[in-house]
N, C-alpha and C positions, 0 to 999 in steps of 0.2 A: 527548311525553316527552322526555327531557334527553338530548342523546346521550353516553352514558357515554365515550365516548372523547373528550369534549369535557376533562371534569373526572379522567380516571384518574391514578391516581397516577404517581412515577414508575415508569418498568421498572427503575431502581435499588433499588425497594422489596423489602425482605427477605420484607414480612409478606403470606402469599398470599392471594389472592382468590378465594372460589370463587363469588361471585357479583357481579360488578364495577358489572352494571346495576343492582342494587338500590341497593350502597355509592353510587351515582351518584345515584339518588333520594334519600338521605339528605341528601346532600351540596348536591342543588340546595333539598330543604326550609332547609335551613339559610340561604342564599342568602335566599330568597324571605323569609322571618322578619328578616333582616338590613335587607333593603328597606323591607319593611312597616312593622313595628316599629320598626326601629332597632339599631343593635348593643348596648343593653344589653339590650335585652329577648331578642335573640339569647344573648345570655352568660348571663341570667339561667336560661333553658328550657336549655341548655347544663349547666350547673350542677346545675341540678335531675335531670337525664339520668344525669349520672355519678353525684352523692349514691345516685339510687336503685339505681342498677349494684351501687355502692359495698355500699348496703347488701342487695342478695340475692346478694350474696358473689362477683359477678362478678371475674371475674382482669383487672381493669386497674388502671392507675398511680392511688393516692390523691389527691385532691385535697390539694394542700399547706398553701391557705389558703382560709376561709373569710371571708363578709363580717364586717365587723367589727361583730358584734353578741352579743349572748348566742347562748350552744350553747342553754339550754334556755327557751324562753318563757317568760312569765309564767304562760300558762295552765297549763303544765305539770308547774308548781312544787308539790311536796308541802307538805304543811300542816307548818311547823314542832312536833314534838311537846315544848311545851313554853311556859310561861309567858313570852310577850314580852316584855311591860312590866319585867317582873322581870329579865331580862337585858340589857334597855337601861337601868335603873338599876345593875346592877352593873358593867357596861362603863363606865357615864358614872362609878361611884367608879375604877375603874383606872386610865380615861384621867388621871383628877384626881391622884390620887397618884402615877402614874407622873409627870408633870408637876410634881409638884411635890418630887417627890426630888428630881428631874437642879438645881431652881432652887435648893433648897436648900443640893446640893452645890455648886454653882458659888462660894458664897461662899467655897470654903476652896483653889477653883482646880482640882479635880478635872474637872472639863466633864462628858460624859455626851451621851446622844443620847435627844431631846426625840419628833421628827417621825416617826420609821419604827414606833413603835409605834404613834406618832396613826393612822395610814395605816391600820393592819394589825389592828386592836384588834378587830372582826368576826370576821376571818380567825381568831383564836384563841381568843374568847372562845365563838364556834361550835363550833368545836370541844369545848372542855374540856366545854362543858355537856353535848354531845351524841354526841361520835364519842371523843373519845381515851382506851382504856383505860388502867385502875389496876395497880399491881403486887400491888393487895391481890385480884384476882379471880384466875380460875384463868388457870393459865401464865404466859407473861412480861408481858403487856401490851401496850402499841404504845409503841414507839421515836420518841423527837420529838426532831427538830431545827430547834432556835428560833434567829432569825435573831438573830446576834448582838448586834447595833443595837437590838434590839428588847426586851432583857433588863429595862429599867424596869416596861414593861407586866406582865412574867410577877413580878417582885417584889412589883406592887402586887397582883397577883390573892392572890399568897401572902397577900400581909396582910392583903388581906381575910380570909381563909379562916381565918387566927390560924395561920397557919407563922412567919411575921414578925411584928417588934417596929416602932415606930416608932425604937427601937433601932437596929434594923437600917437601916431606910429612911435614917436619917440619918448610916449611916459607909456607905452604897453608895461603892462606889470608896477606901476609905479601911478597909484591911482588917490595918493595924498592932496596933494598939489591942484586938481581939476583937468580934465581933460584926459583922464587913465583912462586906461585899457584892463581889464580884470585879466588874469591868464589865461581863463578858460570859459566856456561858456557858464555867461552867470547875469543872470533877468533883474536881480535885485543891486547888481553894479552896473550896466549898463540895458534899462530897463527899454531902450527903444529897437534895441537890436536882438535881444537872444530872447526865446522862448524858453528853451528848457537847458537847464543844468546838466550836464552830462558827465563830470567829476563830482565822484567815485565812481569809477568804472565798475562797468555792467549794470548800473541803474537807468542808463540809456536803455539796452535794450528790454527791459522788464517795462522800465514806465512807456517804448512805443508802443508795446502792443495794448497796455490795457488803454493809453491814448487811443491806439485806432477800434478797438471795441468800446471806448464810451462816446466813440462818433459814432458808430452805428445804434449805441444806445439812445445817445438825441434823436438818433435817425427814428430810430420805429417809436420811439414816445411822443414823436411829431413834435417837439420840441425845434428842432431845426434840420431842415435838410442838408445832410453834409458826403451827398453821397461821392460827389465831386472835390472832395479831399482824402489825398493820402498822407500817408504817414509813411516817410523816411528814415530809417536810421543807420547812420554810420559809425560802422566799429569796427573793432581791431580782432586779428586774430587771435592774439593773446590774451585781448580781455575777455573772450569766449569763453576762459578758463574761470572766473567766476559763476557762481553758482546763482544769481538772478540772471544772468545772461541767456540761460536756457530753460530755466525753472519754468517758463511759462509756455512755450514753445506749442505744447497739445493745447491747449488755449485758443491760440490763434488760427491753427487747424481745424481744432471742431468745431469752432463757430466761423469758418470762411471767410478768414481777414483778408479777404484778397485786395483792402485799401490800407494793405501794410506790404513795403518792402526794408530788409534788412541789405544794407552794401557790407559787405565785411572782407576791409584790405587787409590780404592775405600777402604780407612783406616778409613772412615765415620767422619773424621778430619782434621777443617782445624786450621788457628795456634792458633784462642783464644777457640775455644770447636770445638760440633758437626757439622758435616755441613748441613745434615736435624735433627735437633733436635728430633722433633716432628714428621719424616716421616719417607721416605727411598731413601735416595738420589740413589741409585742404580737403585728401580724404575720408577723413574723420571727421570733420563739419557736415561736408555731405552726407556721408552716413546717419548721422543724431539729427541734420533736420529732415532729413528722407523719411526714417523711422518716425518721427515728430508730424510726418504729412503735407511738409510744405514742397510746394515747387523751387528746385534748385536747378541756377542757372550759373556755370562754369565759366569764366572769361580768363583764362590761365597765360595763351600763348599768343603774342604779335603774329602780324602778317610776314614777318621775316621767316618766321618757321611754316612759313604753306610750304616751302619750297620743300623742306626737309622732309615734310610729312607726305609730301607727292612721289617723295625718292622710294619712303617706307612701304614697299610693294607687299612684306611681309608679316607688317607689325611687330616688328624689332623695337622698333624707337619707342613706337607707344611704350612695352611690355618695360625698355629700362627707363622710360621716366615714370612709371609708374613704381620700380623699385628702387629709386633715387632718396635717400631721404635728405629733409627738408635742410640741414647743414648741411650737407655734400654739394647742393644747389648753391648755398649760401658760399662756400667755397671757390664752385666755377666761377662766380661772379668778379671773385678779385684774383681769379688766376688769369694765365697768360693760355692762347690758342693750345700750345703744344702740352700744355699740363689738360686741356678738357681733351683735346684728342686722344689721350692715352689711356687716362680715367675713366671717360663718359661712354666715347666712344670704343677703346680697347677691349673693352669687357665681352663685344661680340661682334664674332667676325663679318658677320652682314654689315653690323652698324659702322666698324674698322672700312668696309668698303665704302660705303655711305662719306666718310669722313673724307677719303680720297678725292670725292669728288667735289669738295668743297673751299673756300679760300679760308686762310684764317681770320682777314674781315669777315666772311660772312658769320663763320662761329662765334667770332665776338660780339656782333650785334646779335643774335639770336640770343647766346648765355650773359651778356653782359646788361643788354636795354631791351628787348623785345617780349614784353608781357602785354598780357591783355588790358591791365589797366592802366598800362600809357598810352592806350590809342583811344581815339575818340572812338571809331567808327565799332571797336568793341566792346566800350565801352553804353555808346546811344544801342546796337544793337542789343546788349543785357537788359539796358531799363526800360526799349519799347516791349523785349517779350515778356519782364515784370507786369508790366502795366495793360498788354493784352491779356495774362492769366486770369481764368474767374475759377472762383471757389475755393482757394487755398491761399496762404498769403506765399511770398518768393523771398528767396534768399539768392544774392549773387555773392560769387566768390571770386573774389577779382586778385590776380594775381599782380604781386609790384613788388618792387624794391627799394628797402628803405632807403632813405637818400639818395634817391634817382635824381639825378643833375647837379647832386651838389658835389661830382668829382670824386677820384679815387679814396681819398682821405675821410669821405662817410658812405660809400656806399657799400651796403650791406656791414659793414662792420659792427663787433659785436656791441663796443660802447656808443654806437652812434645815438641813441637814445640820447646820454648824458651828456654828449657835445655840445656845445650854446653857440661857436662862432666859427666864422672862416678868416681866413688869413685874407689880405688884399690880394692875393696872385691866385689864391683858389676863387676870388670874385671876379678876377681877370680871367681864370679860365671856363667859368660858368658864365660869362657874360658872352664869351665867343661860343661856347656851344649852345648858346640860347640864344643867339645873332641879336643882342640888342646894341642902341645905338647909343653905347655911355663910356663916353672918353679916357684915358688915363689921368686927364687933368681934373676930372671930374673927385676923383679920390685924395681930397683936401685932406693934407696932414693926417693922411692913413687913414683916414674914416670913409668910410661906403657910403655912396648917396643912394638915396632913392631916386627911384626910378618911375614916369608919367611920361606917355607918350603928346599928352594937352589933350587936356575937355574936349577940345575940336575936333580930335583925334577919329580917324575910321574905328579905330578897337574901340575908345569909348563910347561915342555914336551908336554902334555896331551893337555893345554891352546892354545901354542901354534901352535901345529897341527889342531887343530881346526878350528887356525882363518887363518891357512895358506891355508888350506881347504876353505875356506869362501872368500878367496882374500886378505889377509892382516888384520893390525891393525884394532880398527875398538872403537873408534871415531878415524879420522883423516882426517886432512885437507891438501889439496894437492893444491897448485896452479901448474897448469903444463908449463912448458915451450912452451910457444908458441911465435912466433914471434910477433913483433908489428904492430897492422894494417895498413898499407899502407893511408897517406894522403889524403882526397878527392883532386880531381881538385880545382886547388887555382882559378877556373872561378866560384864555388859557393859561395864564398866568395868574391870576388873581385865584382863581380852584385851587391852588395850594394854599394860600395862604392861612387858612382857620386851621387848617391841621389835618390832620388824620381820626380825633376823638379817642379811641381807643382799640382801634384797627394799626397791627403794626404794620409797617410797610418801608419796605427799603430803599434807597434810595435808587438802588437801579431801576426797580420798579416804577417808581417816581418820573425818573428822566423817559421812561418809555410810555409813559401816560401821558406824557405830556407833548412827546414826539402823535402818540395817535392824533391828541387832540390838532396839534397845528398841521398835519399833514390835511386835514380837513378845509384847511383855510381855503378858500375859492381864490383867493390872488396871489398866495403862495405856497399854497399846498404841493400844486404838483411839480414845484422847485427842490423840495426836498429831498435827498439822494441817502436811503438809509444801504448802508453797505456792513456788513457783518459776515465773520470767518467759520461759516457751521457751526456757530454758537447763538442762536437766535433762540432755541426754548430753553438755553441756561439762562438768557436775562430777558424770558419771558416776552418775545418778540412774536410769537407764533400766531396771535391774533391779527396781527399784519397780513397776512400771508393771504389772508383769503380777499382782503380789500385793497392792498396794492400790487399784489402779485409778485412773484419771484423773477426777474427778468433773466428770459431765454431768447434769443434768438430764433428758434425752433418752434418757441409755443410750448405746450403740452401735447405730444402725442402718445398719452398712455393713460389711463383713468387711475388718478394716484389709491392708496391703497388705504386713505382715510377719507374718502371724497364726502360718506354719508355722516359726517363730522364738521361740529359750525368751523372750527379752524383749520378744515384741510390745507392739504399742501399742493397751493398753486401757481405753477409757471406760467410765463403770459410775455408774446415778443414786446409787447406792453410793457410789461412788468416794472416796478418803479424799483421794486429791494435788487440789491447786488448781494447772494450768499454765494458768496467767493470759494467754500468748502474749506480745508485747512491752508489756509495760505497768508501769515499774514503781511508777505511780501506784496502777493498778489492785490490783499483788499487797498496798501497803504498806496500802490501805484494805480487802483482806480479813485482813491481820495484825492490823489496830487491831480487826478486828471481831471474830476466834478471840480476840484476846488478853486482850480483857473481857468475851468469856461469862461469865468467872463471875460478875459484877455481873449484866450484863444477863440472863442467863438463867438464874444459877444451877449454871451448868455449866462445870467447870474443864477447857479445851482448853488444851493446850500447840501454841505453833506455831510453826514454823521456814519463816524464809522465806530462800532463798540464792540469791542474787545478784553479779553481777561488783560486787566490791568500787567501782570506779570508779562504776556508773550507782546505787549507793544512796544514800550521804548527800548527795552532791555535786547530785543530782537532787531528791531528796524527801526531804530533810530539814527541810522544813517537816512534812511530813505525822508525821515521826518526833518533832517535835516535840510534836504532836498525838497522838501517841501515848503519849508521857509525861504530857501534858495527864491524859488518858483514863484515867490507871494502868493501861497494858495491861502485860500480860507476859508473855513470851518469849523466843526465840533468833532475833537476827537475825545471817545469817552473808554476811558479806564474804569472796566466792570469788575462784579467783586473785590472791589482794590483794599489797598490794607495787608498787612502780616498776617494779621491774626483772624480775618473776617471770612475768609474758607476752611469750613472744619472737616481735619481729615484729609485735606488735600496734601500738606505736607511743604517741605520745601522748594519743589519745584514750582509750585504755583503761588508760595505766599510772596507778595508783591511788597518788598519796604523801602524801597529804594525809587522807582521811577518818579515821582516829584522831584528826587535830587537830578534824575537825567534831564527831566525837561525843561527846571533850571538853566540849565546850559545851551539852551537856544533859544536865541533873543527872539524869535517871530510867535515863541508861543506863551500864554499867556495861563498859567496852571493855576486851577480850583480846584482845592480839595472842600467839598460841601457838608456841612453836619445834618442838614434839615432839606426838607421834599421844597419848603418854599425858597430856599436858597439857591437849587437846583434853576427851580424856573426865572429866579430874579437875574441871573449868571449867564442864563440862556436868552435872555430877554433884551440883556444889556448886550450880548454879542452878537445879533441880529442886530441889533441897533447901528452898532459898530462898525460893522464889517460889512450888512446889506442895506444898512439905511442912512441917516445922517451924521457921519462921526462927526465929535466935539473938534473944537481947533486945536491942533496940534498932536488930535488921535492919529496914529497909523494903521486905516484898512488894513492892511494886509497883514495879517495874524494869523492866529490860529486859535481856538480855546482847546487845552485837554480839564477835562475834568473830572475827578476818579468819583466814583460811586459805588457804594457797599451791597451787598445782598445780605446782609443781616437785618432780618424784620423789625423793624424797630418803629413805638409810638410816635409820629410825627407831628412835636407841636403848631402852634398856630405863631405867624409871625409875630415879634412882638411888637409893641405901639410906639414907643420911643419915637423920637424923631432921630435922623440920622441911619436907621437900617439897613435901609437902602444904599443909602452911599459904603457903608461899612461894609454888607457882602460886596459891591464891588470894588473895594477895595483893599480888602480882605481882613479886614478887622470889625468889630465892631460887640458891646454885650449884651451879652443874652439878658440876664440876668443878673440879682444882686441878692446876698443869702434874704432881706430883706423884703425882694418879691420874691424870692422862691419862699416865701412862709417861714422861714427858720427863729426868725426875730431872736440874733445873738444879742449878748449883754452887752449893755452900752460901750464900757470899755475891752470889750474881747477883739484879740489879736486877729489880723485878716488878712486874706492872701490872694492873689489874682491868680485863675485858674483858665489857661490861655488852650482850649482844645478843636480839634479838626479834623474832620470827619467822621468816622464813627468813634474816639476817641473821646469828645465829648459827651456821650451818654456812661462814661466812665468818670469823667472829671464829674457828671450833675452828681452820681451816685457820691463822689468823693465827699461833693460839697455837703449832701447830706450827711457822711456821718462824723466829718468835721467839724459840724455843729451838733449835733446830737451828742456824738460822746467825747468829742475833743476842747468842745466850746471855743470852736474860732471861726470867725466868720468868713465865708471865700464868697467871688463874685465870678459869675462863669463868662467867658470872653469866646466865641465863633471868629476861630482864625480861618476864612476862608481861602484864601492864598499865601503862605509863607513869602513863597517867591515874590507875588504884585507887590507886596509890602518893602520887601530888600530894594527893591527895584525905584520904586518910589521914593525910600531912603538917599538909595545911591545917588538917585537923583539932585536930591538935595545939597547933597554933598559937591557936586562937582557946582551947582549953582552957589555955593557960596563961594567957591576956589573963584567965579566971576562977578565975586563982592554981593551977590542976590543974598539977602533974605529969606530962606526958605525953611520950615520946622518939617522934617518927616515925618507921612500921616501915623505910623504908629507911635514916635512921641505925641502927638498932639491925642490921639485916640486914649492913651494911655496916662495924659495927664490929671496931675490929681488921685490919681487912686492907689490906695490905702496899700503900702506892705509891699511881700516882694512879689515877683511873676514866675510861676512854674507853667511851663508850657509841655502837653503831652499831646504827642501823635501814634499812631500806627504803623508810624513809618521810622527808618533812621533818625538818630539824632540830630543827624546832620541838615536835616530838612527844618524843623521848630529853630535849629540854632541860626537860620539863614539872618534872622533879627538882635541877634543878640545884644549888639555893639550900638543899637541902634536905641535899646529900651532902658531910659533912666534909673528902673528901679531895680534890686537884684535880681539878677536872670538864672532860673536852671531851667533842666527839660528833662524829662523823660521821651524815649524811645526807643521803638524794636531793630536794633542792632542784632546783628546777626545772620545765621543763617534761619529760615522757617523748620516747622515741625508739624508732625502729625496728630492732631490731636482734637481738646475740644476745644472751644474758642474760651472760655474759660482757662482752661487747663493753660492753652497756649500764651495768652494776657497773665497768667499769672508767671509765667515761666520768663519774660522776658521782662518782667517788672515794670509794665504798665497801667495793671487792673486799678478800680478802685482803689482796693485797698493801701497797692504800693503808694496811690499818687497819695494818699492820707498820710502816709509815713514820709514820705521825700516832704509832702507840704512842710509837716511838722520841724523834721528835720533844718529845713531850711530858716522857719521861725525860731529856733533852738539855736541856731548861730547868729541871729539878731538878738536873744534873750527875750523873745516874747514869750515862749514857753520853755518850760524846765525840760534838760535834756535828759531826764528819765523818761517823758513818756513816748523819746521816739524809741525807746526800745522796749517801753510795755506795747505801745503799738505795732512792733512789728512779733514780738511774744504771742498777741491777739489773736493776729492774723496770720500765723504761720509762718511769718516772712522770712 
């Protein structure tokens, strides 16, 4: 026997022993198998040991990788149910016209992408036949996200099916005219077809998964049963290498997405070469979602290679396609028989015998076409055992080659990415290895025809039936009819209005008083979807918590650690808040998913997602881009926003810039609010909008961002004027005139428009007072609530006169008549007040916080960037001193004054 104290662990070992001698026989069998055998055969019985551990639910670490072969054998594989032959001619029409749109577009310079659907054309056409639900069956369907690259292949299916014209095929990318095709999937250009935007890559697979957890959110809020929808996404290997691609991955693990599969064609290609060069990206994927929790399921190698692998008595082959890396493979593809025999197989003499006994046909089809994700039947086989998993979501990794069928000249090559067409003799050689029935005479004056076997057709019939079977079309986007939601009570709105009295209060605070109050509503209370990034008691959200609860999956299974506190902290499978923790990729991909329930599901969510103004647009304003893509809609609210309104936080957090970002995307509609009742007028009007009755010629599908300050501030009462209303939403509109502010300047004293927004304004009222006090001039305060609505509105104008219309831009017309020139001051860049400039008749300047942020007091910092009071009194002046209202002495006793 082995004397156990020969082999015991260290005494630094944590994990106790209670039988050392035994662990000690373990340990020497292991040995002895090493000697005998040899270390793989050691590693191989190894393997198998944990696998089986693995699977009778033993508590030890997962195996991270598996060899590189299929998860499921041949033998194993379920009978495809369903007509073969019939799907590999309608795949071979797709592959064809998807091919020959992209050639056909190239003539007019549009490009287009050829090879990623070659690759992948299994991978989807499997599907549709047989897994991806209709919106025409009951509930919502299944959710697909089509890799963007890949949009030819899903056009051509359309046209087979008679969704498309060859109309259409022939303006793909070319969407002026009527009857375009957008490049890639896009809901906002072809609104009956595509669901979700999937360009920029890797915001696919971020926004499936919180997709398939805000189906289970409907799910348990009883909101709607959607337990019979999944969620699809298909991606590319290389787009794995973004970093929202995986950021979410323990997400859908710990909460058991198991109504999410990810397909991810593994073509070992991404657009300028390999994607692990020097590795195996295949194994690398498995590894990070293994680690990550999910079920990963292997579809690597054709039924060509059962044979080779039957030969493999010793796990030779396994061991060198496991040490292959992913260009080497890429290699054999466009080599010749005698070049993999010498390479692949020379390297060991077992596998050299292996090789003897093979043709060099057979090696060619195995290293040239034979992957798992060309075959149907391993392909049906991965997404029946996706979709038998319960409790984790799955990933298949489907092996393919890019530009599979489209001939020597793209397959696997490194620019095939960039390719856009085929020659006529390369569509003469894909038409005979795709056995279709389309003549030489067919290709009029060197153009490629498309290709339709007729409506009457057994494939179309066939197609058909399938997807009628399955619920309908399928991509397809459905908005459903539903009524518009009912108003909240005009009393949560109207409680702003008198003001605050002498309680200061800031506007964030504001917008979340009034979020409790409507979440209260009985007809649309429980519509409301508040979602926040672990910042819920920096903007004071925490009294939520105990009345809508934190939504878990799980519930609460632990008695939190402030329960004997009126605002404990409570999770609930209930739960209406989404606190995302620091994420705020994460929150912005469960916004885009509340924000299109009503398409997708039929069900109108309102959602508000609030955040430090700084880490939204400046971080994910791609994703918010994508959200306008998507026509979502809601309230995204920029908290603490401002330069200067975080004291002490510095430059990483001071926000002067994001009104200029959200400028730049036309679906969203920016307020920056001065007052608590502008907040509710803002929010009043966008409920209106977007869930109830818009005006003629408003477009629902929006967004509002709104930034909000945490600086405590007196919250006047609205003022009585007529017009206010329209002015906050439109974003002009005045406050004030020094006249009702009490100042009563001399009849003839010089006067200035004082144009400010958001907490910038209770700087401009200060200015106006000591602009009259000690300057004797009179200024009028003006609440610019949106820079941008107002440009916008302008712009508008503009192009309506270019069509001979009459139209005055609301800020001239707002601005008409009043006295002197307009200094306009923000908290934000120049660049944001200056959006108007061109627009406003009378002299235009601005102040604002240009720059970088700092640390400091909020004072300190308004002074340092030359916004405060004081400055705006000295620039006023200044500004009057170049018209000759006042003598250009006192802009420099004024800034002498005030330290300027």
């Amino acid at each position: 026997m082995t004397d156990p104290k020969a082999i015991q662990p260290s005494e630094l070992d944590q994990l106790p022993d209670r039988d050392p001698e035994e662990t000690a026989e373990w340990q020497a069998s292991l040995d002895a198998v090493t000697k005998a055998a040899g270390p793989h055969r050691a590693a191989y019985l190894m393997r198998r040991t944990l696998e089986r551990a693995e699977g009778a639910g033993l508590a030890l670490p997962k195996l991270l990788e598996t060899d590189y072969v299929n998860s499921i054998p041949t033998a194993d594989e379920p009978a495809v149910d369903g007509d073969e032959d019939l799907e590999q001619r309608i795949t071979a029409w797709n592959r064809w016209n998807a091919a020959a749109m992209v050639t056909r577009g190239s003539k007019h310079g549009v490009g287009g992408h050829i090879a990623t659907f070659a690759s992948a054309a299994w991978l989807y056409e499997t599907g549709f036949n047989h897994f991806f639900k209709g919106k025409e069956g009951d509930g919502s369907g299944d959710q697909l996200y089509v890799q963007g690259h890949a949009s030819p292949g899903i056009y051509a299916r359309a046209f087979l099916d008679g969704r498309l014209t060859e109309d259409h095929l022939d303006n793909f990318r070319r969407e002026s005219g009527g009857n375009g095709l957008p490049s890639y999937p896009h809901p906002r250009r072809l609104p009956w077809l595509w669901e979700f935007p999937t360009v920029s890559m890797g915001l696919g697979p971020i926004s499936a998964i919180y997709q398939a957890r805000f189906n289970r959110y409907l799910t348990n809020r009883g909101i709607k049963d959607l337990t019979n929808s999944h969620v699809w996404a298909f991606l590319g290997d290389g787009e794995m290498d973004e970093p929202e691609s995986t950021t979410a991955l323990t997400l859908a693990s710990r909460e058991g997405l198991d109504n999410l599969t990810f397909v991810i064609n593994c073509n070992l290609q991404r657009l300028d070469g390999p994607v692990r060069a020097n590795f195996k990206i295949v194994q690398e994927l498995e590894a990070q979602f293994r680690g990550a929790g999910w079920n990963v399921v292997k579809s690597l190698w054709g039924t060509a290679w059962d044979e080779l692998f039957q030969l493999d008595t010793n796990g030779a082959l396994v061991r060198r396609l496991r040490e292959v890396p992913d260009a080497q493979v890429q290699t054999y593809q466009t080599r010749d028989a005698a070049y993999i025999r010498e390479d692949f197989f020379g390297k060991d003499p077992e596998l050299a015998a292996m090789a003897k006994l093979l043709s060099d046909d057979k090696i060619l089809e195995c290293f040239h076409y034979s992957r798992g994700g060309h075959e149907a039947r391993k392909v049906y086989a991965a997404y029946k055992a996706a979709l038998a998993h319960k409790g984790a979501p799955t990933v298949i990794l489907a092996q393919t080659v890019k530009g599979h069928t489209l001939g020597t000249g793209f397959a696997s090559k490194n620019a095939n990415h960039q390719m856009k067409k085929l020659s006529v003799d390369e569509f003469k050689d894909m038409r005979d290895l795709l056995g279709l029935p389309i003549k030489d005479s067919d290709f009029t004056d060197g153009v490629v025809p498309y290709g339709h076997p007729g409506a009457d057709s057994p494939e179309v019939r066939y197609l058909q039936e399938r997807r009628a079977a399955l619920g309908g079309p399928a991509p397809a986007r459905r908005v459903h009819p539903v009524a518009p939601l009912p108003a909240p009570a005009e009393k949560a709105f109207a409680s702003f209005d008198k003001g605050s009295g002498s309680q200061s209060v800031a506007t964030t605070m504001a917008f979340v008083r009034l979020v409790k109050d409507l979440v209260r509503d009985k007809e649309t209370g429980k519509r409301w979807v508040p979602i926040v990034p672990d910042e819920a008691r920096t903007f004071g959200m925490e009294s939520l918590f105990p009345s809508l609860g934190i939504y878990s999956p799980k519930g609460q299974t632990y008695e939190p650690v402030d329960r004997d506190q009126l605002m404990y902290y409570k999770e609930a499978e209930n739960g209406q808040i989404l606190n995302e923790g620091i994420t705020e990729a994460g929150s912005m991909a469960d916004f885009i998913a509340a924000s299109t329930s009503y398409a997708t599901h039929g069900e109108t969510m309102i959602p508000f997602y609030i955040f430090y103004s700084m880490f939204g647009w400046q971080r994910t304003a791609d994703q918010m881009w994508q959200l306008g893509d998507q026509l979502g809609r809601g309230f995204l609210v920029g908290a603490t926003a401002g330069r200067t309104t975080l004291t002490g936080e510095g430059l990483q957090h001071a926000d002067g810039h994001s009104p200029a970002i959200a400028a730049t995307n036309p679906a969203a509609l920016t307020y920056d609010p001065a007052f608590a009742y502008e907040v509710a007028a803002i929010v009043k009007d966008g409920l209106r909008r977007m869930y109830g009755e818009a005006a003629p010629g408003e477009d629902p599908d929006v967004f509002y961002y709104l930034t909000v300050y945490n600086e405590p501030m007196p919250q006047p009462a609205k003022p009585s004027a007529a017009g206010v209303d329209e002015g906050i939403v439109k974003g002009l509109y005045r406050f004030n005139t020094a006249e009702t502010a009490g100042l009563t300047p001399a009849a003839n004293a010089p006067r200035i428009q004082l144009l400010g927004s958001g907490t910038a304004i209770h700087w401009a009222l200060k200015a106006q007072r000591l602009l009259a006090e000690e300057w004797g001039v009179a200024a009028d305060v003006w609440s610019a609530t949106s820079w941008t609505e107002l440009r916008r509105d302008a712009m508008d104008a503009d192009a309506a006169l270019l069509r001979g219309e009459e139209r005055v831009p609301y800020v001239r017309r707002a601005l008409q008549g009043a006295e002197g020139p307009v200094l306009a001051v923000s908290d934000y860049m120049r660049q944001v007040p200056d959006q108007i400039a061109q627009w406003v008749e009378q002299d235009y300047s601005s102040l604002g916080a240009d720059g970088f942020g700092l640390s400091d007091t909020r004072d300190a910092a308004r002074r340092h960037f030359g916004v405060d009071a004081e400055s705006i009194v000295v620039a006023a002046l200044a500004q009057l001193a170049r018209r000759g209202e006042v003598k250009a002495a006192a802009v420099k006793e004024a800034r002498e004054r005030y330290g300027l």
